[in-house]
C-alpha positions as CSV (number, residue, x, y, z in Angstrom):
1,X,0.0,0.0,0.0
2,X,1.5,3.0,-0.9
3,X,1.3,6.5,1.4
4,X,-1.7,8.3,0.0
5,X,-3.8,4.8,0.6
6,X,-2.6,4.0,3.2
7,X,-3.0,7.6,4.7
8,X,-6.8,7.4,3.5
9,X,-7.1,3.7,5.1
10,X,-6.3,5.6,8.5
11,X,-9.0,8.2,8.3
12,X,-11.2,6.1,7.2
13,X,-11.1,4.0,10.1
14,X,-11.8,7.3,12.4
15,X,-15.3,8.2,9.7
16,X,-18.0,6.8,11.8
17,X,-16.1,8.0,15.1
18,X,-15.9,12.0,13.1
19,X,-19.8,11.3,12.5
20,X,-20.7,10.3,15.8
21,X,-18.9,13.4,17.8
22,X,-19.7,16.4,15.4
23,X,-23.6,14.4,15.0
24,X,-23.7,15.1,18.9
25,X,-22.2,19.0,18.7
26,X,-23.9,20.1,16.4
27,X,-27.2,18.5,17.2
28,X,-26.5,20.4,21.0
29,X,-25.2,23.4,19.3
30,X,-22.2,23.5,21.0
31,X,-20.0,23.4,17.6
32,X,-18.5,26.5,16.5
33,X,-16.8,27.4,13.0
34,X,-13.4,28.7,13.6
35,X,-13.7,32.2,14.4
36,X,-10.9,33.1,13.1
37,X,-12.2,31.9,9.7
38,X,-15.2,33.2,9.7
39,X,-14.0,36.4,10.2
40,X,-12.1,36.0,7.0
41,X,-14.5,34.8,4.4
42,X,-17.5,37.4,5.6
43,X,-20.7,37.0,4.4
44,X,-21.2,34.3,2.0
45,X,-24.8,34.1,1.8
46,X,-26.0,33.1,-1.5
47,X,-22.7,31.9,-2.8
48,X,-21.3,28.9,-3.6
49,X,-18.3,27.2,-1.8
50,X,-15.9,24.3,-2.1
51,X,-14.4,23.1,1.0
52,X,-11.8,20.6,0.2
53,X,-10.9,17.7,2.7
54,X,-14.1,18.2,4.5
55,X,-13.4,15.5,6.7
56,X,-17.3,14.2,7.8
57,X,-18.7,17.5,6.8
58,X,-18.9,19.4,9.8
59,X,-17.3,22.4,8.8
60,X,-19.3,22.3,5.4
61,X,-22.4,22.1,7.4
62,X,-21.5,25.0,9.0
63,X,-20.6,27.0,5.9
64,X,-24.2,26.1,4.7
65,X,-25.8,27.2,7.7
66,X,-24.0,30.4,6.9
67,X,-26.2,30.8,4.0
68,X,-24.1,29.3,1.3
69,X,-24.6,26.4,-1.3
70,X,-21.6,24.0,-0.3
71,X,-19.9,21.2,-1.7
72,X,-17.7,19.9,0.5
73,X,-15.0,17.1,-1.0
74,X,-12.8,14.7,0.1
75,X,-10.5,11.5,-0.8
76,X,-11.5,9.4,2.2
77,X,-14.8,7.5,1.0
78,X,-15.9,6.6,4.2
79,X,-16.2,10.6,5.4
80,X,-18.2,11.5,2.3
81,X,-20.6,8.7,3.2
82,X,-20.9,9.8,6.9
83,X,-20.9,13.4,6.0
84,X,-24.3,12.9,3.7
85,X,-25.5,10.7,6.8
86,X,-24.8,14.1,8.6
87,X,-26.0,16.6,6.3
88,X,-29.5,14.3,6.0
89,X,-29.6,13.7,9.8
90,X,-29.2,17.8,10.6
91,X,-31.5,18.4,7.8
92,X,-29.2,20.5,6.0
93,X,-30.0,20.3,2.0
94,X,-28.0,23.1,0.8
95,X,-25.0,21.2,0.7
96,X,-23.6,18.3,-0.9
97,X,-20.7,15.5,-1.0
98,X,-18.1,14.4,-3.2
99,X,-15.1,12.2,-4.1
């Protein structure tokens, strides 16, 4: 296996761990979107975003709930499965998921 699978192997092993702990902070509303970040971009209502390695989507969820149309990608398959699972289970339908 060479480095870039076997670097994806490893994080997909943590997807449905990822799921499970943003799931629970952002369902309790005690995630928060890197200040710092946020800041930065501005207002990005009704534009549309890529987020690359968006991990299990909870930083693309968020970018939606900012008022954007996101698509968030990543190499891992395992995170864009959970991060749909996510999106659906928030109810979030301005975003989507990728490989």
């Amino acid at each position: 296996m060479n480095k870039i699978e076997a670097n994806k192997h490893a994080w997909g092993l943590l997807s449905e761990d990822h799921y499970n702990h943003f799931k629970t902070k952002l369902s309790e509303n005690s995630y928060e979107f890197n200040p710092i970040v946020k800041k930065e971009i501005g207002d990005i209502s009704g534009k549309k975003v890529l987020h690359l390695q968006c991990n299990t989507g909870a930083d693309t969820i968020m970018l939606a709930k900012m008022g954007a149309t996101v698509t968030g990608v990543d190499l891992v398959p395992g995170n864009v499965h959970f991060a749909k699972e996510l999106a659906k289970d928030l109810g979030v339908t301005n975003v989507d998921f990728s490989i």
